[in-house]
C-alpha positions as CSV (number, residue, x, y, z in Angstrom):
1,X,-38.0,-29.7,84.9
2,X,-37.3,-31.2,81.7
3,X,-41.3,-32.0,81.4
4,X,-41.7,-28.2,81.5
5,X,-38.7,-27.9,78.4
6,X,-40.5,-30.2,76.2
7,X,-43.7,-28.7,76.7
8,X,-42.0,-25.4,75.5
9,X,-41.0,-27.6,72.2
10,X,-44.5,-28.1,71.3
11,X,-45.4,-24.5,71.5
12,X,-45.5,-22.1,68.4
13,X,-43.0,-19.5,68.3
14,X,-46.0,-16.8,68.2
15,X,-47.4,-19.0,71.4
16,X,-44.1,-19.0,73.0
17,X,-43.7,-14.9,72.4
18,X,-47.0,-14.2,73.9
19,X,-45.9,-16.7,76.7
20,X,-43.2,-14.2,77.5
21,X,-45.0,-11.1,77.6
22,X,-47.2,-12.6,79.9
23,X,-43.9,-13.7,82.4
24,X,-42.6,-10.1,81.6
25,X,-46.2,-8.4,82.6
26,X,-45.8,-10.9,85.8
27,X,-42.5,-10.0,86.9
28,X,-42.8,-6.3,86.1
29,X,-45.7,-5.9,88.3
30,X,-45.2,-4.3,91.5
31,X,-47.0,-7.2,93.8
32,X,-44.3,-10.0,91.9
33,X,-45.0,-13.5,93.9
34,X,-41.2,-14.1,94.7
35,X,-42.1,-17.6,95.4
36,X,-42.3,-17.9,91.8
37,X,-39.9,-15.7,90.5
38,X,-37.1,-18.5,90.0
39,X,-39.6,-20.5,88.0
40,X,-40.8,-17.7,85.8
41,X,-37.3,-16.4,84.8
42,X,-36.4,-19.9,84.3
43,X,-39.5,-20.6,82.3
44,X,-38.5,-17.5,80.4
45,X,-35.0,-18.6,79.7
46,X,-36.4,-21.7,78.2
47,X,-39.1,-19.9,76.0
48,X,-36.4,-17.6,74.6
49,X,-33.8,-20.7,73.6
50,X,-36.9,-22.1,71.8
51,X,-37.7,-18.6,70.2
52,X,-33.8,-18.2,69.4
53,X,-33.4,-21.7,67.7
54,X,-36.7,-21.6,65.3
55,X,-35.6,-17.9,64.1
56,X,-32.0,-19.7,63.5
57,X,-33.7,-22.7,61.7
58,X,-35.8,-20.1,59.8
59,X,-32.9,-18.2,58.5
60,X,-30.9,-21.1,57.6
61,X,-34.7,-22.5,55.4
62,X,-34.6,-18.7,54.1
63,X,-30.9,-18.7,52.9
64,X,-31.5,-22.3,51.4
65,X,-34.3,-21.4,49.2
66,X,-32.6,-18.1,48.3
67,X,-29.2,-20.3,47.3
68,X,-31.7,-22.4,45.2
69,X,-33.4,-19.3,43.5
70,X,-30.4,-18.0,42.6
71,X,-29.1,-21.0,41.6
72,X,-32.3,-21.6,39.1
73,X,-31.8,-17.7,37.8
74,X,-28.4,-18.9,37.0
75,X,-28.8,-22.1,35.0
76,X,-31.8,-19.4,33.0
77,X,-29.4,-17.3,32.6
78,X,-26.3,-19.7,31.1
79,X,-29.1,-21.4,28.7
């Protein structure tokens, strides 16, 4: 399973979104292949840790380069 994890790394978050629609389209249909309903939702739950950490890592990049901005209109300001 962990072949499956890491190819979720390498996706994109836009690829990994439209990943998860498609698993949602799949499991909301009304002719659902339970033989692979365990693997969908757990291909699911891996796409949505890997959608959850970039939007983490992107806010934390966003809130640097704010701090840094700020910190620049600062030192402008004192001179």
């Amino acid at each position: 399973m962990a072949a499956k994890k890491d190819s979720a790394d390498s996706l994109g978050y836009a690829e990994a979104v439209t990943e998860l629609e498609a698993i949602l389209n799949e499991l909301e249909a009304d002719d659902v292949d339970v033989d692979r309903l365990a693997e969908q939702v757990r291909r699911a739950a891996d796409l949505i840790e890997l959608c959850r950490g970039r939007l983490e890592n992107a806010q934390v990049e966003v809130t640097r380069i704010v701090a840094d901005l700020d910190a620049l209109d600062a030192d402008v300001d004192d001179e």
